[in-house]
Backbone as XML, in Angstrom:
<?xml version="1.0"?>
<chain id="A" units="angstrom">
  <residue number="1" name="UNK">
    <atom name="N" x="-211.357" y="8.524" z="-160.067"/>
    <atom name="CA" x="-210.439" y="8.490" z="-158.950"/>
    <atom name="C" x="-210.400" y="7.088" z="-158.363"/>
  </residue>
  <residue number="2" name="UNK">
    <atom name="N" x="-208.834" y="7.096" z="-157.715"/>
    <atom name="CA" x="-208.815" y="5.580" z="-157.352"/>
    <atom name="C" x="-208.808" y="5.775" z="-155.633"/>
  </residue>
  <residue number="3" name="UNK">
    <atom name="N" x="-209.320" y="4.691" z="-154.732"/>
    <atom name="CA" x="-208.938" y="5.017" z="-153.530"/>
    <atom name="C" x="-207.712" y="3.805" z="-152.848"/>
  </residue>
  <residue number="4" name="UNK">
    <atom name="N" x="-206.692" y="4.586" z="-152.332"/>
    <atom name="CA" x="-205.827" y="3.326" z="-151.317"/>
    <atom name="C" x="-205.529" y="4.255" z="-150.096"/>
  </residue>
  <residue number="5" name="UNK">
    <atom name="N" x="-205.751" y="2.971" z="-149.330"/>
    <atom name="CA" x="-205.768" y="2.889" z="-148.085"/>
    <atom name="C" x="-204.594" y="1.849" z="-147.765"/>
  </residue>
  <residue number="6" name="UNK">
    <atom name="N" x="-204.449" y="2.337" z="-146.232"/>
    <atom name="CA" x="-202.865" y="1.501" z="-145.703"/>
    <atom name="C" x="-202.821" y="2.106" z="-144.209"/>
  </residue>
  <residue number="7" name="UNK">
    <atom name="N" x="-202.315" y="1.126" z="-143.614"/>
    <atom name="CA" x="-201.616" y="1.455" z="-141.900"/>
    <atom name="C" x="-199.948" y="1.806" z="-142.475"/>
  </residue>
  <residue number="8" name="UNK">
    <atom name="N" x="-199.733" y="2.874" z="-142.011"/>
    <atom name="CA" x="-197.917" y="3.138" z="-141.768"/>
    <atom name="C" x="-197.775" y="3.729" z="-140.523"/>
  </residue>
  <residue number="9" name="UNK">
    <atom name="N" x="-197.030" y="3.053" z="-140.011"/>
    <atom name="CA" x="-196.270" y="2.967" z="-138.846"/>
    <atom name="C" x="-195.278" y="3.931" z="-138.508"/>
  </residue>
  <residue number="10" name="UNK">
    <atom name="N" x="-194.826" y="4.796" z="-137.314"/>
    <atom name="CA" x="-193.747" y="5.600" z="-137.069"/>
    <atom name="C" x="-193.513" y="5.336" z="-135.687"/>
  </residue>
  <residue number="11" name="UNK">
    <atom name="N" x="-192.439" y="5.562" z="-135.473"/>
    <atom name="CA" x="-191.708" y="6.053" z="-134.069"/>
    <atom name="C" x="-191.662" y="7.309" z="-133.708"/>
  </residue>
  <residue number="12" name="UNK">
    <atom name="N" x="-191.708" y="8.109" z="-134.018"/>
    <atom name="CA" x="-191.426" y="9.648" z="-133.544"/>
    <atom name="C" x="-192.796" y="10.614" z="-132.126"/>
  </residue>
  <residue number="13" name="UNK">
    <atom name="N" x="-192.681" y="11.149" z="-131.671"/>
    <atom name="CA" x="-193.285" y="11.305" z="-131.155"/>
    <atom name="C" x="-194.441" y="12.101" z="-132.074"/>
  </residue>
  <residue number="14" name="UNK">
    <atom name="N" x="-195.946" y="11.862" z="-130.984"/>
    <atom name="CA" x="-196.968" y="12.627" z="-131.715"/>
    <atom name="C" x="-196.812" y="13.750" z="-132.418"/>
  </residue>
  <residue number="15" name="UNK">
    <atom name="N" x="-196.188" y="14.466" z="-131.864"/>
    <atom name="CA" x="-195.857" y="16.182" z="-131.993"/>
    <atom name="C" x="-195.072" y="16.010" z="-133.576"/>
  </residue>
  <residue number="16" name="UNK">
    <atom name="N" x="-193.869" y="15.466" z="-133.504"/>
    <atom name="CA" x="-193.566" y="15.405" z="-134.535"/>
    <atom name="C" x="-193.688" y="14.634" z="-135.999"/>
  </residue>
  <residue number="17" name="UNK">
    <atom name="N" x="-194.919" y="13.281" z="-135.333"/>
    <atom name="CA" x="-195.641" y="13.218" z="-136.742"/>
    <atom name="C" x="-196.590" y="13.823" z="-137.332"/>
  </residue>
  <residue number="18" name="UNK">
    <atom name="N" x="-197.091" y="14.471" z="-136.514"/>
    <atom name="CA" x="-198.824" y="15.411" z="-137.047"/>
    <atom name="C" x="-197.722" y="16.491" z="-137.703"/>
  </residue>
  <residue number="19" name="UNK">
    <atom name="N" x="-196.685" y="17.179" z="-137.299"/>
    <atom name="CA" x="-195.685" y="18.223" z="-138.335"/>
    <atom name="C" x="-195.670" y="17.581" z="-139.229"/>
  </residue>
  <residue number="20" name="UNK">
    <atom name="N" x="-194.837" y="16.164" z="-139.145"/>
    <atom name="CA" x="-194.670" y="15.712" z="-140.536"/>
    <atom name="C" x="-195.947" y="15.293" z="-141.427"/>
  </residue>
  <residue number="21" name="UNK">
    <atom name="N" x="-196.875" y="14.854" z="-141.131"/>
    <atom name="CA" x="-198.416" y="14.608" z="-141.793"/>
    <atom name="C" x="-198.527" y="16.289" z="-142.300"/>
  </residue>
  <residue number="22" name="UNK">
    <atom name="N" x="-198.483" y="16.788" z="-141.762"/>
    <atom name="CA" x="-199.005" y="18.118" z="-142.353"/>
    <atom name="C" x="-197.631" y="18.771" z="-143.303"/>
  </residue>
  <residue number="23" name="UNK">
    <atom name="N" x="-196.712" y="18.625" z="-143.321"/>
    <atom name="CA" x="-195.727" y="18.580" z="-144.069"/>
    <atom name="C" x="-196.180" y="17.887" z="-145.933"/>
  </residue>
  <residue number="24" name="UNK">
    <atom name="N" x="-195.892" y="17.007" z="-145.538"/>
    <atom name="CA" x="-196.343" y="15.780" z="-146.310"/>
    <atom name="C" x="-197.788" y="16.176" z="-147.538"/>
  </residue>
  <residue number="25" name="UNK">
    <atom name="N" x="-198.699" y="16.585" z="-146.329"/>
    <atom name="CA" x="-200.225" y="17.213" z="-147.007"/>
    <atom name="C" x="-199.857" y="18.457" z="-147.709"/>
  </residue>
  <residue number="26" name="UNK">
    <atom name="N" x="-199.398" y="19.741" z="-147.686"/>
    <atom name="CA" x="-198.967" y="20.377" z="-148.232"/>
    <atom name="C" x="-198.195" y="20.146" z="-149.623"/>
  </residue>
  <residue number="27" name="UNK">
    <atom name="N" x="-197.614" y="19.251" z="-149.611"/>
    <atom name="CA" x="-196.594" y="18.923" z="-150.491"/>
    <atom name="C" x="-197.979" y="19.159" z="-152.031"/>
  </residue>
  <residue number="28" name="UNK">
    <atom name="N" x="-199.293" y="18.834" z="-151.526"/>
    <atom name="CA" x="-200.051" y="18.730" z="-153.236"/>
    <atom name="C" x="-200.672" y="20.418" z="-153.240"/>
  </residue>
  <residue number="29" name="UNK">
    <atom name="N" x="-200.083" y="21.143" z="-152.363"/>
    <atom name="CA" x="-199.889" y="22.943" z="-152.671"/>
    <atom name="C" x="-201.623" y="23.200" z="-152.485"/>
  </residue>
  <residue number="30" name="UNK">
    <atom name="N" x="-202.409" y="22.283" z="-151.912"/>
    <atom name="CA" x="-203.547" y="22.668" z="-152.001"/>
    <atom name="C" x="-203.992" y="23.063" z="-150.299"/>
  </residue>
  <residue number="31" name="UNK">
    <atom name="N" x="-205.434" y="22.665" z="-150.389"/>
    <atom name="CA" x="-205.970" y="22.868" z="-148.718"/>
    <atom name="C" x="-205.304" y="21.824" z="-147.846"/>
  </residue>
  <residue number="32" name="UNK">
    <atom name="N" x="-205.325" y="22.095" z="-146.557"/>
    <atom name="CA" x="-204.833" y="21.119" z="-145.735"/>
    <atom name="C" x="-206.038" y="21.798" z="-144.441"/>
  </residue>
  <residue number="33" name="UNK">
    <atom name="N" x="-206.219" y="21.166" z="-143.773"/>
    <atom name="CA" x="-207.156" y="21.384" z="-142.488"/>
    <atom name="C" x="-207.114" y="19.700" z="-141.380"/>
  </residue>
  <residue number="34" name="UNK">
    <atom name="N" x="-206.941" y="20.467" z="-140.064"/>
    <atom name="CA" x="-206.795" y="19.415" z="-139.118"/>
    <atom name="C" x="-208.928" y="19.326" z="-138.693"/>
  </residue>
  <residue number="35" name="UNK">
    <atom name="N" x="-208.891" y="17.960" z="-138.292"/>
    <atom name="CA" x="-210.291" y="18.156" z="-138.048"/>
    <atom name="C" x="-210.433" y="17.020" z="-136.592"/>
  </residue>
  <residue number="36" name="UNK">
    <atom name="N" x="-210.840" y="17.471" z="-135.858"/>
    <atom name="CA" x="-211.084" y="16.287" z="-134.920"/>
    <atom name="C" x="-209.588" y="16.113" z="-133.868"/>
  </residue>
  <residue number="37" name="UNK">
    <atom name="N" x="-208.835" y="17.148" z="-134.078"/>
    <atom name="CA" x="-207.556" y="16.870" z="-133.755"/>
    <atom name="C" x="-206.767" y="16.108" z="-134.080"/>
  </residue>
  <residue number="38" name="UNK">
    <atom name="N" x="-207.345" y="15.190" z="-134.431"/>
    <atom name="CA" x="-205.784" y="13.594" z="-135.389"/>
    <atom name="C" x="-206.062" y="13.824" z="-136.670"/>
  </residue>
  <residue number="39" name="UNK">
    <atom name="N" x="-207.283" y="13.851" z="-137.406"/>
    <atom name="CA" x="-207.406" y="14.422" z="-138.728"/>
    <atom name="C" x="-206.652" y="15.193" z="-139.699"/>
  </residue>
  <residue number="40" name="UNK">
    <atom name="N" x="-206.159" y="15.074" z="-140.471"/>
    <atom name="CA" x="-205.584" y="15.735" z="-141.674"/>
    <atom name="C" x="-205.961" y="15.442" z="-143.009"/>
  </residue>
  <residue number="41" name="UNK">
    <atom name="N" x="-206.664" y="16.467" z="-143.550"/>
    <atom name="CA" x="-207.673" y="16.417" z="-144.573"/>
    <atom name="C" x="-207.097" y="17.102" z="-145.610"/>
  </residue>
  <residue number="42" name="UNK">
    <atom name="N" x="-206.842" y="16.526" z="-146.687"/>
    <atom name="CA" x="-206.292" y="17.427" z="-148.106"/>
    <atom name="C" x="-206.572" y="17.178" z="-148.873"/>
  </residue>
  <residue number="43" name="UNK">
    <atom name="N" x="-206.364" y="18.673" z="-150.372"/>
    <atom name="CA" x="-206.644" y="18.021" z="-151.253"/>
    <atom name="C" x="-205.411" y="18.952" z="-151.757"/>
  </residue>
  <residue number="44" name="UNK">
    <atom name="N" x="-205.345" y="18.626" z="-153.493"/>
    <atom name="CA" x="-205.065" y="19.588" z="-153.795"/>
    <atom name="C" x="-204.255" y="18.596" z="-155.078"/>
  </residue>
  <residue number="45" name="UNK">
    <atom name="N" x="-203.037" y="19.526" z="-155.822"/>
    <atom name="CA" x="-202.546" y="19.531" z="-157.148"/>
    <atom name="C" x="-200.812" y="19.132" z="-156.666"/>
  </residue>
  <residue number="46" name="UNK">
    <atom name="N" x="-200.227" y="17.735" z="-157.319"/>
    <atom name="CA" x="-198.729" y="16.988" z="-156.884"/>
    <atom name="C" x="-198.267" y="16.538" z="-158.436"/>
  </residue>
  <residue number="47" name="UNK">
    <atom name="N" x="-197.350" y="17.062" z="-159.083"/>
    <atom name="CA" x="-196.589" y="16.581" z="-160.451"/>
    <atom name="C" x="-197.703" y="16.362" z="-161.071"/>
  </residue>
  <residue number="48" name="UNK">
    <atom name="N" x="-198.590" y="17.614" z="-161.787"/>
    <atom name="CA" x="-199.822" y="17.640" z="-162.438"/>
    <atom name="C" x="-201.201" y="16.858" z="-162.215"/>
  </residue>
  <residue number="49" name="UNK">
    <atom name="N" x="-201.366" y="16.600" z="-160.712"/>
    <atom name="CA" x="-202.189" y="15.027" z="-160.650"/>
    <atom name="C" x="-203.215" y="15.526" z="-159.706"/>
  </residue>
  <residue number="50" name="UNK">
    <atom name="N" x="-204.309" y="15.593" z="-159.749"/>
    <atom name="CA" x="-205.064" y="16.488" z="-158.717"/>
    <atom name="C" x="-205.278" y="15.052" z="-157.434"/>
  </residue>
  <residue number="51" name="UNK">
    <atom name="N" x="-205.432" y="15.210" z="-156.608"/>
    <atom name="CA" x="-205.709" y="14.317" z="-155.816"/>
    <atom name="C" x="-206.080" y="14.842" z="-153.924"/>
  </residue>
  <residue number="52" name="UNK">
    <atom name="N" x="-206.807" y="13.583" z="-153.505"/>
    <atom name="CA" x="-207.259" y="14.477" z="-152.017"/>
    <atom name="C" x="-207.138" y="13.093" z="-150.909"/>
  </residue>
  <residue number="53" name="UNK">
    <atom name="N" x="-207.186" y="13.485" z="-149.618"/>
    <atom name="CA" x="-206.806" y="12.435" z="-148.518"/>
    <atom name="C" x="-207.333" y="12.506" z="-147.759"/>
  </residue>
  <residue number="54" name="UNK">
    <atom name="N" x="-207.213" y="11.558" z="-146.293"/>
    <atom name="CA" x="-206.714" y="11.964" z="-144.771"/>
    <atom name="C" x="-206.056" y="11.241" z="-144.528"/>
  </residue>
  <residue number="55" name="UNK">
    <atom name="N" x="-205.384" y="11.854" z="-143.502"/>
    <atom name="CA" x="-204.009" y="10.731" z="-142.787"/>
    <atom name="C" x="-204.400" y="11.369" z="-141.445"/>
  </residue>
  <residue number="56" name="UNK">
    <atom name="N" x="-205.020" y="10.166" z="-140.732"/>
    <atom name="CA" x="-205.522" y="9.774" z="-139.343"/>
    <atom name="C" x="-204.613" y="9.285" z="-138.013"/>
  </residue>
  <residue number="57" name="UNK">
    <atom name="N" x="-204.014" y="10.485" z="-137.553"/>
    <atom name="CA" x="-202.836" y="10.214" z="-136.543"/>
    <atom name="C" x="-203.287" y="9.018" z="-135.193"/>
  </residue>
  <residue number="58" name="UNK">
    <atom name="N" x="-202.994" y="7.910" z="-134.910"/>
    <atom name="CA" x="-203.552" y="6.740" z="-134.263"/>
    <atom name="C" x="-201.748" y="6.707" z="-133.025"/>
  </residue>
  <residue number="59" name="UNK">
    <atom name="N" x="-201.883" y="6.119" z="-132.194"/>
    <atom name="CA" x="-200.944" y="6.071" z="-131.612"/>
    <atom name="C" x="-199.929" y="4.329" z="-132.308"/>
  </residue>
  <residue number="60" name="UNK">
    <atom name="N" x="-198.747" y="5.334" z="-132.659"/>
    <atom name="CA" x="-197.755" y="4.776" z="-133.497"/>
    <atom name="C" x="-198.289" y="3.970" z="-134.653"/>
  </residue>
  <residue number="61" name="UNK">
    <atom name="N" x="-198.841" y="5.112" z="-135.568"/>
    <atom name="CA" x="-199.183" y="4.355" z="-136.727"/>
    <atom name="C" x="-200.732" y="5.338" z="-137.308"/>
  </residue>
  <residue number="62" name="UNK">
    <atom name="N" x="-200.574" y="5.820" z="-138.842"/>
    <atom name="CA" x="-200.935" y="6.991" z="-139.207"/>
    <atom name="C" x="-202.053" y="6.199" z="-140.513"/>
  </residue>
  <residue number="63" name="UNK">
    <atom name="N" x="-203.579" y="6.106" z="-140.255"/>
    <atom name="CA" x="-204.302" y="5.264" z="-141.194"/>
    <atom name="C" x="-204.356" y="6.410" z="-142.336"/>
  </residue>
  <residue number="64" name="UNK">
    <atom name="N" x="-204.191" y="6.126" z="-143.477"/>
    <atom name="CA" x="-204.006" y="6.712" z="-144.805"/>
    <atom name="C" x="-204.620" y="6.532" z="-145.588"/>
  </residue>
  <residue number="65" name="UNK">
    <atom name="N" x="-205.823" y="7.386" z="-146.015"/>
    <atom name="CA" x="-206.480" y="7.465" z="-147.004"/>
    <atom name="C" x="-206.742" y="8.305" z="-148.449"/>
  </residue>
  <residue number="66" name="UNK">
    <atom name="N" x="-205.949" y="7.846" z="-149.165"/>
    <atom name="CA" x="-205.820" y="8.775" z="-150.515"/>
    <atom name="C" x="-206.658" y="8.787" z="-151.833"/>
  </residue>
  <residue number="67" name="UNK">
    <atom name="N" x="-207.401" y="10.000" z="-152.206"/>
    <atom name="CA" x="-208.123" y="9.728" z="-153.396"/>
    <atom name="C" x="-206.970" y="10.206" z="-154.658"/>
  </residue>
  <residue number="68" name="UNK">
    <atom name="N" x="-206.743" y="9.125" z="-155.260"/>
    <atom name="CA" x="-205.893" y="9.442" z="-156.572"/>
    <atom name="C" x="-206.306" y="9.278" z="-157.981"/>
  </residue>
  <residue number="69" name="UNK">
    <atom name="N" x="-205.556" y="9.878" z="-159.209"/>
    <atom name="CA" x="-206.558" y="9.249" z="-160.681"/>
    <atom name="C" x="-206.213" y="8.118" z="-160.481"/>
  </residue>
  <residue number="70" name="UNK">
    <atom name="N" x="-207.402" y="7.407" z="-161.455"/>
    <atom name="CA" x="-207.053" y="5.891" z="-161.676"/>
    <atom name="C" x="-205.386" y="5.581" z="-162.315"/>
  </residue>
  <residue number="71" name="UNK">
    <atom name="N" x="-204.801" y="6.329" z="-163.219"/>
    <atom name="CA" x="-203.596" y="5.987" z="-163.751"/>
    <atom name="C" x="-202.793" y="5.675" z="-162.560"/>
  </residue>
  <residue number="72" name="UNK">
    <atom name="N" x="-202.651" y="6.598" z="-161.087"/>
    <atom name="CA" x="-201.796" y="6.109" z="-159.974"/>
    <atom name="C" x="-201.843" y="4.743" z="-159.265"/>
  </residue>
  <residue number="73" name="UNK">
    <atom name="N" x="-202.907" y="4.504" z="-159.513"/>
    <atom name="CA" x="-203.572" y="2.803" z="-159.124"/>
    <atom name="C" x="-202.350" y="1.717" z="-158.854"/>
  </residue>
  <residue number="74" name="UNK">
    <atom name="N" x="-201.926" y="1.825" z="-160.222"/>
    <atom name="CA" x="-201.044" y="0.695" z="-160.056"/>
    <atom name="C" x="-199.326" y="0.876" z="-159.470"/>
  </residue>
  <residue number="75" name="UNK">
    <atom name="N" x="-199.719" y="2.229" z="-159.071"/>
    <atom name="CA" x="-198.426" y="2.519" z="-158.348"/>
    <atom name="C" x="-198.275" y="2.077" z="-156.732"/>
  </residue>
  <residue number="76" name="UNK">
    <atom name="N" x="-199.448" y="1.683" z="-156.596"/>
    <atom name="CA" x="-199.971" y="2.066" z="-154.697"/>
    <atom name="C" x="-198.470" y="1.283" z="-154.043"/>
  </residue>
  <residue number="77" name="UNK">
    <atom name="N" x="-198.192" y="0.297" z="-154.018"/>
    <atom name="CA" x="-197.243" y="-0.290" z="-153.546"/>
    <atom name="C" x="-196.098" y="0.899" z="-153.235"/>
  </residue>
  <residue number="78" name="UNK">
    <atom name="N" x="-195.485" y="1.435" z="-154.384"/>
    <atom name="CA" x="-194.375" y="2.927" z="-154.005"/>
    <atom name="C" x="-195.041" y="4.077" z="-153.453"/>
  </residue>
  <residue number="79" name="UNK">
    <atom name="N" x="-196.250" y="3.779" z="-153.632"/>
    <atom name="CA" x="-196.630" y="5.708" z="-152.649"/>
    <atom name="C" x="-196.466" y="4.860" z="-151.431"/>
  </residue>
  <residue number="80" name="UNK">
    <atom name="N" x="-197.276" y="4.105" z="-151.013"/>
    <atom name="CA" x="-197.460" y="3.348" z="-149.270"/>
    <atom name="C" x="-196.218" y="3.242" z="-148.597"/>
  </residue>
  <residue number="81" name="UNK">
    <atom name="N" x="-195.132" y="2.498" z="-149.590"/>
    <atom name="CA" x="-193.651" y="2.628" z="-149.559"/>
    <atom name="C" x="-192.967" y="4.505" z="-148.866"/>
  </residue>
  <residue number="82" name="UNK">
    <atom name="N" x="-193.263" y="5.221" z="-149.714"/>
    <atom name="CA" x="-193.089" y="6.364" z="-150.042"/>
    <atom name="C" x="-193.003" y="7.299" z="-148.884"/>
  </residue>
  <residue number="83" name="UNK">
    <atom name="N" x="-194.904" y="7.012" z="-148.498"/>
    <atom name="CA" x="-195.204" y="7.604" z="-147.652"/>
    <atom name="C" x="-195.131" y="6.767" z="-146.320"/>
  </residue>
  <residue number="84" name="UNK">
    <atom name="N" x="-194.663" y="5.828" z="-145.961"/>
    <atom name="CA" x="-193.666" y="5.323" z="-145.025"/>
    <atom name="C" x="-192.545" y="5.513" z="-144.312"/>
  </residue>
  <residue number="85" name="UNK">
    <atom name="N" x="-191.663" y="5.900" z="-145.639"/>
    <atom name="CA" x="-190.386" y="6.066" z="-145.525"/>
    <atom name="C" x="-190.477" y="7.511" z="-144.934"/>
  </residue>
  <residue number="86" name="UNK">
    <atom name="N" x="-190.656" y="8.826" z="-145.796"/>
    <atom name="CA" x="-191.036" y="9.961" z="-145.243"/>
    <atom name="C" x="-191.891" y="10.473" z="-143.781"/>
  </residue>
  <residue number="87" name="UNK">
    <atom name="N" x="-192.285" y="9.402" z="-143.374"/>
    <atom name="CA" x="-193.169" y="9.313" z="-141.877"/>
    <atom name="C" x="-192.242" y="8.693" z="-140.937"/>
  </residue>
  <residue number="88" name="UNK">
    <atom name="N" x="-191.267" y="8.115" z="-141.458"/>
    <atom name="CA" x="-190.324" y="7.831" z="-140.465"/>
    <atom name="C" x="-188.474" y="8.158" z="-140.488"/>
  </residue>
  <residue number="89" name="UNK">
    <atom name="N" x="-188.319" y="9.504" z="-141.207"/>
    <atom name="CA" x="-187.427" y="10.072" z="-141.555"/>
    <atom name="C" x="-186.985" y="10.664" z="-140.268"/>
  </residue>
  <residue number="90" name="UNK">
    <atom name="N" x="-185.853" y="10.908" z="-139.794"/>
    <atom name="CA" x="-185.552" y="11.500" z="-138.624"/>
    <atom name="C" x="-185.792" y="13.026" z="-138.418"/>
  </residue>
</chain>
């Protein structure tokens, strides 16, 4: 497993980024659990790829930590992208 990490940034209010973080966490059909209240802890199975996280709700701006296989490695630039864009979707 590979690990990346990243700050992404949103505008939306709290309420509706911890929906969307937990939105988002779901998406790998596995566990999701809030811990600590800003915490969002997952793991689980995304386009055959097992992989696990947290995404740490911070005021305006969500610290992201993803365990992925090594093959995703060299993608990190489009997930960070990815999961950017989707964190700040209306």
């Amino acid at each position: 497993m590979a690990k990346i990490s990243f700050k992404a940034p949103y505008s939306l209010s709290l309420e509706e980024i911890k929906e969307k973080v937990e939105r988002g966490a779901q998406k790998f059909g596995g566990n999701v659990e809030w811990k600590n209240g800003n915490e969002c802890h997952f793991s689980g199975e995304y386009k055959g790829f097992s992989g696990s996280g947290v995404f740490t709700v911070r005021d305006k701006e969500v610290d992201v930590v993803l365990n992925v296989p090594l093959a995703a490695k060299p993608f990190q630039g489009k997930i960070k992208e990815k999961v950017i864009e989707e964190l700040n979707k209306p």
